[in-house]
N, C-alpha and C positions, 0 to 999 in steps of 0.2 A: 627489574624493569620489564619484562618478560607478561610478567604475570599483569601488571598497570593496565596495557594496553588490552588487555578482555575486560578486565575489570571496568575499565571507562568505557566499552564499549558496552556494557549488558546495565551500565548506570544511566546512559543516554538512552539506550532504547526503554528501559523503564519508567523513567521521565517523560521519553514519547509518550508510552500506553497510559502512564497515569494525567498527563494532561487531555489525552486523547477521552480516555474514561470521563472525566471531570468537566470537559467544557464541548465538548462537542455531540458526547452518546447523549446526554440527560434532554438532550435540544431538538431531536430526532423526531418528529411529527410523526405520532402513530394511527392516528385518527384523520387522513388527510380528504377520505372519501365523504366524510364528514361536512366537513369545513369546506369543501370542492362544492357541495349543493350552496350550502349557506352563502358562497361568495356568487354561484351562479343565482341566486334568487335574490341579493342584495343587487347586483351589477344589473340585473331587470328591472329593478325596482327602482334602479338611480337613473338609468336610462329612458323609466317608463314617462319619466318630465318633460322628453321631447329630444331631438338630436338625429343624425340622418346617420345610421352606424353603415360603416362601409369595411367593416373588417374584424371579422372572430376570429379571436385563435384560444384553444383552452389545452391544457395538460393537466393528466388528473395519473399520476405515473410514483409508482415507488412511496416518497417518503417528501415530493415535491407535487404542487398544485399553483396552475396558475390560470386566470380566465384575460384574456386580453379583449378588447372591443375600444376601436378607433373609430369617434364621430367627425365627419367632414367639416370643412374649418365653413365652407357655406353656411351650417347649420347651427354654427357656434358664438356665442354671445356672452357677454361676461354674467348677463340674468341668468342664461341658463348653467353658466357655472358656477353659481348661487345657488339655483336649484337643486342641482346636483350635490354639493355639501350638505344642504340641508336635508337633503332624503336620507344621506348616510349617517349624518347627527341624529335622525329618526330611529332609524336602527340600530343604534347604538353605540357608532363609531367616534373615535375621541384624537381630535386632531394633533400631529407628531409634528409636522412640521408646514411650511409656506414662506419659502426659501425666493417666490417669483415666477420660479420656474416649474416648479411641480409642487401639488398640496401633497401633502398625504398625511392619511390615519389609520391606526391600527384597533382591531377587535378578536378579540379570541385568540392572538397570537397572528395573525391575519395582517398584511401590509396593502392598502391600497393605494395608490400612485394614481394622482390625472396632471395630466402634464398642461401647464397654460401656457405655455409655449409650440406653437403649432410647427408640425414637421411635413418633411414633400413623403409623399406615397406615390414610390415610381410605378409602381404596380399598374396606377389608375389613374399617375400621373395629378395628382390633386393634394393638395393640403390637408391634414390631419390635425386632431388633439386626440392624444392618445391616454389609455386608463388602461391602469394592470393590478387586478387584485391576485396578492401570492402567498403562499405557506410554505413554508420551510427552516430547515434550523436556525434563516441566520434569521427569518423573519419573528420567529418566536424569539429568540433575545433580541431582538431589535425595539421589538414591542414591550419587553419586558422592561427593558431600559429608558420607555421614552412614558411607562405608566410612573 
C-alpha cells in the first residue's frame, strides 16, 4: 500500500503534463506582435465608418494581445453597426456568433467582440458600445472551433 500512493501520485502529475502538453502548449500564440498590428489596423479601419471613440486601451504583452476602443453611445446607431460588420466582413472576418448582446468574429485565430448593448463609463460618466479585438490561447481554439 506504501508504494500505491507514489505511484498514484507520479500518474496524476503525468496526466497533468501530458494534458498540459496536448491541449494548452500547441494553443500558445507565438506570433502575437504580428496579429497586434493586423488588429490595430483592422479596428482603424472599422472605426474609420464614423463613431466618436472616447476610450483606447491596447496590450500587446507576452503570449496575449488585446486593442480595446469604446465609441460613445451619442454616436451610435444600428446603421453604423452595420457599417462596422461589414468593414470586418471586408477584411476578412467570418461571423462566430450574435447571441443580441455582442457580435463577434474571428480571423487569424483573432476574436473580435462589439458589444450592442451599451454600458455606463464612470470615468466620463456617459454611455458606451464597446469593441475588443484579442489573441490568445483560448481565442485561437475558440476560433478554431467556430471555423
Amino acid at each position: 500500500m506504501r508504494r500505491m500512493k507514489p505511484l498514484i501520485g507520479v500518474a496524476v502529475v503525468a496526466i497533468f503534463v501530458c494534458l498540459l502538453f496536448r491541449n494548452i502548449f500547441p494553443n500558445i500564440p507565438t506570433d502575437v506582435s504580428s496579429k497586434f498590428s493586423f488588429m490595430e489596423a483592422d479596428i482603424s479601419y472599422m472605426l474609420a465608418r464614423g463613431g466618436d471613440v472616447v476610450l483606447k486601451k491596447d496590450l500587446n504583452r507576452g503570449s496575449v494581445a488585446s486593442v480595446m476602443r469604446d465609441v460613445s453611445a451619442d454616436s451610435w446607431s444600428d446603421h453604423l453597426f452595420e457599417k462596422y460588420r461589414s468593414a470586418l466582413s471586408e477584411r476578412g472576418w467570418s461571423q462566430v456568433n450574435d447571441d443580441g448582446d455582442v457580435w463577434q468574429a474571428c480571423r487569424l485565430g483573432v476574436l473580435a467582440t462589439i458589444s450592442t448593448k451599451k454600458g455606463f463609463f464612470p470615468a466620463r460618466g456617459i454611455f458606451t458600445y464597446s469593441m475588443r479585438f484579442e489573441y490568445n490561447a483560448g481565442t485561437v481554439r475558440q476560433c478554431r472551433k467556430s471555423n
